[in-house]
DOKOLFI-280882 format. One line per field, with one value per residue: residue in three letters; y, z, x of N, C-alpha, C in turn. Coordinates in steps of 0.001 Angstrom, whole numbers, plus 500000, padded with zeros to 6 digits. Each point is the difference from the previous one (the first is absolute). Example, Ala and Ser with C-alpha at 12.3 -4.5 7.8 and 13.67 -1.06 7.14 Angstrom:
! DOKOLFI-280882
code	[ALA_SER] $
n_py	[494310_501050] $
n_pz	[507800_499280] $
n_px	[513190_499650] $
ca_py	[501190_501190] $
ca_pz	[500000_500060] $
ca_px	[499110_500820] $
c_py	[501200_501090] $
c_pz	[500000_500730] $
c_px	[500900_499230] $
***
This chain:
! DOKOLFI-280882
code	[UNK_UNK_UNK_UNK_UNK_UNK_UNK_UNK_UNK_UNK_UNK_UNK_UNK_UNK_UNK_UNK_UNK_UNK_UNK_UNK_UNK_UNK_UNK_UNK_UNK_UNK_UNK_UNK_UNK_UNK_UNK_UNK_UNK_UNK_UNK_UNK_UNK_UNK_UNK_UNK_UNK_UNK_UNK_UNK_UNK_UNK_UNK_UNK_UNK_UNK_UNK_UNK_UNK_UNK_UNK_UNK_UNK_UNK_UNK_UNK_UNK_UNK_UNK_UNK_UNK_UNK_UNK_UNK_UNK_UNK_UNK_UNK_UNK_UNK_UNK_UNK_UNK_UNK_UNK_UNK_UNK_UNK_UNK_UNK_UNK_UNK_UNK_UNK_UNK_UNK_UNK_UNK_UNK_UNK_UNK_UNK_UNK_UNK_UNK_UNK_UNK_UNK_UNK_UNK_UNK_UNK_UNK_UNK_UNK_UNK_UNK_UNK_UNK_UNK_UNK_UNK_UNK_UNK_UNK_UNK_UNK_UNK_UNK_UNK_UNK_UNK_UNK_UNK_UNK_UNK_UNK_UNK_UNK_UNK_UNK_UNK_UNK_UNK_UNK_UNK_UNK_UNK_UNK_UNK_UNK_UNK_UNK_UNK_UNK_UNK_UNK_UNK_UNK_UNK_UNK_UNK_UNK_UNK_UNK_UNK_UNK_UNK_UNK_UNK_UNK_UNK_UNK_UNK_UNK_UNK_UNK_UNK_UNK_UNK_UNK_UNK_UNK_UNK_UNK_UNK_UNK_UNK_UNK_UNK_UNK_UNK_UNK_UNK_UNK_UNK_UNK_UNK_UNK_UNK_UNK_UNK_UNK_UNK_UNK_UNK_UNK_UNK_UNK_UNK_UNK_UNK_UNK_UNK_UNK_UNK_UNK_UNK_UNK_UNK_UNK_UNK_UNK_UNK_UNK_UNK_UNK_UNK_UNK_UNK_UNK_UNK_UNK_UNK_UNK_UNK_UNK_UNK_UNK_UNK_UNK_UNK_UNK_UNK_UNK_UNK_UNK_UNK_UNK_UNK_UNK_UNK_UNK_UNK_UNK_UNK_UNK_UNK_UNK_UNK_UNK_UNK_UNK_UNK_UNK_UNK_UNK_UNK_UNK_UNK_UNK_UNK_UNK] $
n_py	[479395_499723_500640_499298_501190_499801_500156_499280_500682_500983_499891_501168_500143_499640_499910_499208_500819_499017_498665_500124_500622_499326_499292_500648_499576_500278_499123_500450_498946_499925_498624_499762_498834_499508_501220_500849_500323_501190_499099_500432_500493_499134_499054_500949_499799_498817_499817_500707_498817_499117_500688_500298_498675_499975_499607_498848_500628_499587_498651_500910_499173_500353_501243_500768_499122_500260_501294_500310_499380_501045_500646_499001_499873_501272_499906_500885_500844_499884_501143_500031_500802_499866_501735_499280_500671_499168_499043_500589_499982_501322_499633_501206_499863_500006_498565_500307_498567_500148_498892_500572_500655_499553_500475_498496_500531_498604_500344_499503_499862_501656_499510_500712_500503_500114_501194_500758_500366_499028_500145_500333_501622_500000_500863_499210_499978_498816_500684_499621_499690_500865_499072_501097_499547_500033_500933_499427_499611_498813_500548_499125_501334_499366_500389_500829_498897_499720_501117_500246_499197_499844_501132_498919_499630_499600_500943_500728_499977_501370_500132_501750_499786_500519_501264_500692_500216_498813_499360_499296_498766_499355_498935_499782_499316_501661_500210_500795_500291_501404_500053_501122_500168_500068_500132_498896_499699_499624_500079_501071_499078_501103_500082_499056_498155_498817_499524_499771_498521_499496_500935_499650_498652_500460_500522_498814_499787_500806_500048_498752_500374_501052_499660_501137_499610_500024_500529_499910_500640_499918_501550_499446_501748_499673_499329_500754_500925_498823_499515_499173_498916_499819_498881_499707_498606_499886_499919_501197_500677_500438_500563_500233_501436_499398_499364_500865_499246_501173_500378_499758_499259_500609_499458_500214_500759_500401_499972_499725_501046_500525_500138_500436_500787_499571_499622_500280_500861_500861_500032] $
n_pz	[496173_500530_500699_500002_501683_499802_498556_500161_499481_501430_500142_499177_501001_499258_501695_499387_501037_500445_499404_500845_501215_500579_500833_500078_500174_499681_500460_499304_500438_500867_499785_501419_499700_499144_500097_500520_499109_501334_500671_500589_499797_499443_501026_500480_498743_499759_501032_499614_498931_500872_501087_498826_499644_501527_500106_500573_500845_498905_500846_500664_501286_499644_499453_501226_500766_498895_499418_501553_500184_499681_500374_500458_499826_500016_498867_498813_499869_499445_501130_499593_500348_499851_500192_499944_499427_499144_499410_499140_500212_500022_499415_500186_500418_501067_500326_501281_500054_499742_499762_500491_498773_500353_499395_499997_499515_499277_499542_498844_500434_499609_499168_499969_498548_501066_498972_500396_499443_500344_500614_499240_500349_499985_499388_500818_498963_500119_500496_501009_500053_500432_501308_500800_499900_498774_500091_499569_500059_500045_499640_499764_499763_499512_499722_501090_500919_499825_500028_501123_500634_499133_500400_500997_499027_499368_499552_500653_501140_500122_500308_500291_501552_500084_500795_500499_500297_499528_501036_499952_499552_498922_500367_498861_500516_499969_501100_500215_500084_501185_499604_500836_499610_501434_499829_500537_498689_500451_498361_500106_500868_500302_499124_499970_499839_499822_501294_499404_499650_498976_499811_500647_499844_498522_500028_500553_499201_498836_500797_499833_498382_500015_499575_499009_500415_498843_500233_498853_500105_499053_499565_498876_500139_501367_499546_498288_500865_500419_500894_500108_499147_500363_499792_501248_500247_500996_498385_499086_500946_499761_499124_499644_499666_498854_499088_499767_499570_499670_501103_500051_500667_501345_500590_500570_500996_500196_498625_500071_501095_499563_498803_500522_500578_498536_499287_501116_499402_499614_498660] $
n_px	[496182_499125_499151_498381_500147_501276_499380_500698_500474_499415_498867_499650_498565_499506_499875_501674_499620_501116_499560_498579_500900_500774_498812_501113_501069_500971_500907_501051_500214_501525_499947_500896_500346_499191_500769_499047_500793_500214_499929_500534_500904_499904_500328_500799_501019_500165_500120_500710_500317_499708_500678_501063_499924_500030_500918_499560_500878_500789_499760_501223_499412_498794_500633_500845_499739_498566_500362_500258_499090_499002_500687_499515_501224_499740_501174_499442_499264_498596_500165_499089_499539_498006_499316_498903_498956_500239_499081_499767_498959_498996_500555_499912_498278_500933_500129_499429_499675_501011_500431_501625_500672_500585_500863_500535_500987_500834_500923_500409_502042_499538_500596_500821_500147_500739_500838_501209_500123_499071_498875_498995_499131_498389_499749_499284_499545_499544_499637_500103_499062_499556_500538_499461_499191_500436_500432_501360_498688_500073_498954_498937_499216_500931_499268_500221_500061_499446_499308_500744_499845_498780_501096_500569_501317_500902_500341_499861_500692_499560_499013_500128_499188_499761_500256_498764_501024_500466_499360_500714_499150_499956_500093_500167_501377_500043_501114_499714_501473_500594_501066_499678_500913_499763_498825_499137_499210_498206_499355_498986_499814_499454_500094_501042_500372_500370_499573_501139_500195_500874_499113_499309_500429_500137_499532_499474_500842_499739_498926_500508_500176_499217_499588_499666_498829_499324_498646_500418_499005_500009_500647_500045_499710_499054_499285_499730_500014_499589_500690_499166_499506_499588_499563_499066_500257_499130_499740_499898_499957_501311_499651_501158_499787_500169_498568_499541_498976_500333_499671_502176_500218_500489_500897_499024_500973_498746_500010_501888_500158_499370_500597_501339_498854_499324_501262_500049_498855_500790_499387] $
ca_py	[499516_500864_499581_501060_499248_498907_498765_499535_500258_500023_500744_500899_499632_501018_501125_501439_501487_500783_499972_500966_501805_500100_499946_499079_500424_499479_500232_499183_499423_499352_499168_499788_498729_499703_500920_501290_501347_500742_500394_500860_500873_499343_499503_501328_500843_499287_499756_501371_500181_499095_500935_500974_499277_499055_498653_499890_499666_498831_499842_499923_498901_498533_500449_499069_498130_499447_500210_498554_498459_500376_500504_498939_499111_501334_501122_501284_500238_501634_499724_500957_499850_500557_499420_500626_500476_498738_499578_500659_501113_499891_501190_500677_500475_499272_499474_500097_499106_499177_499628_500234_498915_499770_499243_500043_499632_499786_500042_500011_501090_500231_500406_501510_500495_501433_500395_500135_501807_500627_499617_500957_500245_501003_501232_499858_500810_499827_500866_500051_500735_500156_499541_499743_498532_498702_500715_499311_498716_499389_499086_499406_500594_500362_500658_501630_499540_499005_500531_500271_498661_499665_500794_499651_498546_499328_500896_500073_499090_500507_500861_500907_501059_501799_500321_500946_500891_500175_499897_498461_499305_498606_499365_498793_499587_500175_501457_500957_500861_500674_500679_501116_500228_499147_499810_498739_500597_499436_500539_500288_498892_500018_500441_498740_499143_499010_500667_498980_499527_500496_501129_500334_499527_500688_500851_499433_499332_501097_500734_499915_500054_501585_500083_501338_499788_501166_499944_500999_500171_499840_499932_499544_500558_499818_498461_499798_500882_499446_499671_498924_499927_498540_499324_499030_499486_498070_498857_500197_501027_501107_500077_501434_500274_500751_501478_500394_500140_500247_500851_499093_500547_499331_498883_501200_498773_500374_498900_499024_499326_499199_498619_499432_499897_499319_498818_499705_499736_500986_500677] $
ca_pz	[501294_500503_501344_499932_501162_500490_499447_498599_498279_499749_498900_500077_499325_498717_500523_501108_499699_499295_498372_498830_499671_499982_501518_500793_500436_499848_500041_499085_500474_499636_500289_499415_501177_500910_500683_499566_501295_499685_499912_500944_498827_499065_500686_499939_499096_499441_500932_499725_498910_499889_501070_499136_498735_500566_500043_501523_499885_500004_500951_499460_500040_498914_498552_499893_499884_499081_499362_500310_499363_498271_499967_500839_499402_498971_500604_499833_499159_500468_500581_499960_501201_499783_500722_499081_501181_500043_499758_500529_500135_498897_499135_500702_501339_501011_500333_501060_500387_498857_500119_499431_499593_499629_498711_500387_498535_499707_498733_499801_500124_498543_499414_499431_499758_500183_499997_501267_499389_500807_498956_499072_499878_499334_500798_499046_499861_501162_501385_501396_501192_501347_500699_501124_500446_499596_499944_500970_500152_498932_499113_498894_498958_499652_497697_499496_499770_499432_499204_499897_499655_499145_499314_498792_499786_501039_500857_501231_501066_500394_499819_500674_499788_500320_500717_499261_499981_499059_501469_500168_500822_500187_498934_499842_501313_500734_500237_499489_500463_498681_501059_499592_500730_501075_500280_499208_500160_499543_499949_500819_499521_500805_498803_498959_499651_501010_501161_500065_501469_499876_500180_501927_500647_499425_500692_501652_499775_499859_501479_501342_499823_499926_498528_500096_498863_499732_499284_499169_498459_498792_498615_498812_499489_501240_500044_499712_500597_501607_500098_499663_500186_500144_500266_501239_500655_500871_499427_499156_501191_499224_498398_499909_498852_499367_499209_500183_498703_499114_501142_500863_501924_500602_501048_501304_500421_501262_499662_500080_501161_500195_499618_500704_501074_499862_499140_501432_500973_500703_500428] $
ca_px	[499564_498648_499444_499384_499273_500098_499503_501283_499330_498524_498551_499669_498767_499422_499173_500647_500383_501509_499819_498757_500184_501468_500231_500714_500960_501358_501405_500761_501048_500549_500505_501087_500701_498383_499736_499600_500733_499150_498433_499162_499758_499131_498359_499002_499285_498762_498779_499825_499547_498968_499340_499496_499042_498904_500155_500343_501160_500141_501153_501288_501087_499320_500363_501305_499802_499984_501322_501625_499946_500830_501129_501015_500540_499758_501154_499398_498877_499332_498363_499053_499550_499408_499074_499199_498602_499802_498426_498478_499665_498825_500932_501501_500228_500539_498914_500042_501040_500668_501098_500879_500226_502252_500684_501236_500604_501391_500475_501435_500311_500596_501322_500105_501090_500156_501231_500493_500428_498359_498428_499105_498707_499309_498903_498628_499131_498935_499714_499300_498917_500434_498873_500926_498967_500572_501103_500912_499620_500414_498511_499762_500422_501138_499942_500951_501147_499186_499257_501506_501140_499758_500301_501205_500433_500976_501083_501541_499705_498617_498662_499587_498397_499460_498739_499284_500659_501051_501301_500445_499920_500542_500295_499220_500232_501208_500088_501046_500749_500695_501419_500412_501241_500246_498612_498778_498366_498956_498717_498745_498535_498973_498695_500193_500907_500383_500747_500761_500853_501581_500106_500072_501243_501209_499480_500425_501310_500744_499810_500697_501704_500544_499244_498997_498825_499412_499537_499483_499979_500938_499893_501012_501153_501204_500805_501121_500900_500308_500941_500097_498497_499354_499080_500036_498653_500556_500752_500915_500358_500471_500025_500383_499246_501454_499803_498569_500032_501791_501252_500359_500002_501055_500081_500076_500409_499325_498941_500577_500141_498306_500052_500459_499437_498687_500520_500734_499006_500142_498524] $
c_py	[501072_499501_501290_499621_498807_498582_500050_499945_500307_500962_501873_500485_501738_501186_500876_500733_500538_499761_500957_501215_500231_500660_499125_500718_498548_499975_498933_500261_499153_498534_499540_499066_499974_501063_501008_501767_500589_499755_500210_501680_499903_500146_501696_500801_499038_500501_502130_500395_499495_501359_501112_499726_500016_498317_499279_499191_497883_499281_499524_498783_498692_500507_499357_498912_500236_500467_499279_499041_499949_500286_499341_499336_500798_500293_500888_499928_500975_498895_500720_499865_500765_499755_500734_500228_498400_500519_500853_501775_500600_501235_500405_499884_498531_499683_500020_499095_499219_499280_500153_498013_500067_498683_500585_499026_500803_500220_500131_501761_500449_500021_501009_500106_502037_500427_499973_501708_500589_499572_501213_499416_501057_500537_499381_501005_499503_500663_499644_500503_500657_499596_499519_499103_498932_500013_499047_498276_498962_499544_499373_500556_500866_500493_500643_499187_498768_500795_501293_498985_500033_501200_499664_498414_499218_501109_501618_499078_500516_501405_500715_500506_501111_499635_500984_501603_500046_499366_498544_499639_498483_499336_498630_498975_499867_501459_500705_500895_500587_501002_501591_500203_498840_499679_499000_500962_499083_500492_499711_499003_500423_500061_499021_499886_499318_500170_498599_499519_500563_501699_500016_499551_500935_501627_500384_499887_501667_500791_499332_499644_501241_500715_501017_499202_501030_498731_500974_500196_499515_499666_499509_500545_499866_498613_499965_500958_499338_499342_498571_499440_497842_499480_498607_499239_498672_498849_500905_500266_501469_500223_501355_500030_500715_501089_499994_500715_499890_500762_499246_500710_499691_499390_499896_498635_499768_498599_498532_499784_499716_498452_498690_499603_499399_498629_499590_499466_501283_500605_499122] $
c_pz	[500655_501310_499955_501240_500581_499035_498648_499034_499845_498888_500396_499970_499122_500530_500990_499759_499671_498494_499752_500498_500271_501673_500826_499917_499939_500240_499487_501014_499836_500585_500042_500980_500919_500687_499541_500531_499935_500217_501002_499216_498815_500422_500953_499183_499491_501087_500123_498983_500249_500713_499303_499138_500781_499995_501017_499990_500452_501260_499551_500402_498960_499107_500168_500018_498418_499369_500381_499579_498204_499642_500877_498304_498704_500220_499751_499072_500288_500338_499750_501325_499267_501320_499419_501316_499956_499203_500569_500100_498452_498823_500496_501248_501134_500695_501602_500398_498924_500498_498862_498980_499582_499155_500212_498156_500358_498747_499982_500503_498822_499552_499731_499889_500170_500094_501171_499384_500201_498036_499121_500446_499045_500888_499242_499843_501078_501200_501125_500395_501404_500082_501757_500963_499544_500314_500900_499892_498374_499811_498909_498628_499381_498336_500003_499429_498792_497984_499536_499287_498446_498756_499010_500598_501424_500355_499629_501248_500827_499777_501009_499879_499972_500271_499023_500070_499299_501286_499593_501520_500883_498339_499647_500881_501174_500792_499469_501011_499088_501009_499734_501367_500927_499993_498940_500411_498927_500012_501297_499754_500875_499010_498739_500077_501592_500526_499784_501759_499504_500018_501186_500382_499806_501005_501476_500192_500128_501106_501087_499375_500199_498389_500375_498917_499971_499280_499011_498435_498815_498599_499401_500018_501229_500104_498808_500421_500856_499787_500065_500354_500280_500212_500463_499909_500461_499066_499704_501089_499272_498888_499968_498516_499089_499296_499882_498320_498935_500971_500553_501512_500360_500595_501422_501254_501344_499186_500018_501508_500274_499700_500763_501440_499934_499971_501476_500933_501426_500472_499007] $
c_px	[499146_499353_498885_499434_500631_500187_501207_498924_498657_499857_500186_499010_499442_499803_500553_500475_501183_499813_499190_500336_501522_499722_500992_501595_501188_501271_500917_501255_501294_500392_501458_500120_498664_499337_499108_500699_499028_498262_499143_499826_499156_498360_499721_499418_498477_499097_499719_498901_498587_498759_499192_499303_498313_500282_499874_501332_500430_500699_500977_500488_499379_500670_501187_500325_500056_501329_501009_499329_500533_501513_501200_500882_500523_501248_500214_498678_499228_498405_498839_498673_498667_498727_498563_498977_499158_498544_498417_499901_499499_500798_501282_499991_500549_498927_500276_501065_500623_501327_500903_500655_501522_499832_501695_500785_501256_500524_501734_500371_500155_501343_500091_501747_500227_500983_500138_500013_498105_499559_499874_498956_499748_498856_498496_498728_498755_499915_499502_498805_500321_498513_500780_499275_501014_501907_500809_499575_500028_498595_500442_500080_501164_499554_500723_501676_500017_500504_501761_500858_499442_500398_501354_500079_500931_500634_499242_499166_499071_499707_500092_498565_499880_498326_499067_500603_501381_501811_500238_499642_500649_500455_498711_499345_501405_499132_501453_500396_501088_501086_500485_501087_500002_498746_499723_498852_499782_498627_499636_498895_499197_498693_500238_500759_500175_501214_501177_500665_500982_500088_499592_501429_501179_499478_500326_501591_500318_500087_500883_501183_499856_499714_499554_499090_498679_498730_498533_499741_500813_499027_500567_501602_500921_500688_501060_501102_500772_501583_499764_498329_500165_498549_500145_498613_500467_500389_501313_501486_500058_500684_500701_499162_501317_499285_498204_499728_501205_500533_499950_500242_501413_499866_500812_500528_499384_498939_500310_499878_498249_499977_500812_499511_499094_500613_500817_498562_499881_498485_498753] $
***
């Protein structure tokens, strides 16, 4: 199910710019009981993303009409929300006045079978750009991740980035966090990787339970040191991570009460 502009099952025309350069910006969302959570969170980072693209930012109340009209009757699923620089302009360069173009798509919730004892990841060899223009915002061009994911099979259940310095960044499509004593810390995205909702929310949560959060660097050798590591994003919530490559992790109980605060709606 699709809506390009408004139009059930329109056309993509040949000449836009999110297809011909990956101009545009995205958010994958959750549907539950017709509802969208969360999106006002959602719709700042897009329209963040759009500011930094040059986009002219889309109106939010024609966007919204169209999604509730989509997602009415939905009792869970995933939304995808896209907004492109829309049609024109002579090469790369942005054409003075352009209208923005949304594409709104539905899709089944995923099934997923997940221990309860946390997931396996691996460390991928694909690397990050720092590029602090793009840094935090969800564009169109996702390869790094794209081009990660395509390093192994069905398992393990995800993919760690690194940056051009050898630090973890994110995950495939997660963020990542990681527990040293009483303290949550999460890479540094000021220079790569997407700025997650569920890592702002889990974040926000920890500050007004009293959480010491940190955020910072991480090499390889500090995350497998850590007392307990996970990965988060608005479908999955929180994934304790049991083992990272062949070193297995503990299971830190500062990562169970995250989880319990996400799975309450706490944050």
């Amino acid at each position: 199910m699709g809506v390009v502009d408004g139009v059930e099952n329109g056309c993509l025309p040949l000449d836009d710019r999110g297809l011909a350069y990956g101009h545009g910006v995205f958010e994958t969302m959750e549907i539950a009981s017709g509802r969208v959570p969360h999106w006002a969170r959602h719709w700042r980072r897009l329209t963040r993303g759009c500011a930094r693209l040059g986009i002219r930012q889309p109106d939010e109340a024609r966007v919204r009409a169209t999604v509730e009209r989509q997602v009415a009757g939905h009792p869970r699923a995933v939304l995808k929300l896209l907004v492109t620089a829309g049609s024109g302009g002579a090469g790369y360069r942005v054409p003075a006045h352009h209208s923005p173009r949304c594409i709104v798509a539905i899709r089944p919730w995923p099934q997923r079978q997940i221990p309860d004892a946390g997931v396996a990841v691996r460390l991928c060899a694909t690397r990050l750009p720092f590029d602090a223009r793009l840094a935090g915002i969800k564009h169109l061009n996702r390869l790094h991740s794209v081009l990660a994911r395509a390093e192994w099979g069905d398992t393990p259940e995800e993919g760690l980035l690194s940056d051009p310095d050898g630090n973890i960044v994110e995950g495939t499509m997660s963020n990542v966090f990681w527990v040293e004593g009483d303290t949550l810390l999460s890479p540094d995205l000021s220079r790569c990787g997407v700025a997650g909702i569920m890592r702002e929310r889990i974040l926000e949560w920890a500050e007004r339970a009293g959480i010491a959060t940190s955020i910072a660097r991480c090499p390889p050798a500090r995350l497998l040191a850590a007392d307990g590591v996970f990965v988060c994003n608005s479908l999955i919530g929180v994934w304790p991570v049991a083992r990272v490559d062949h070193q297995g992790l503990p299971d830190a109980a500062l990562i169970r009460r995250v989880q319990s605060a996400v799975s309450r709606g706490a944050c």
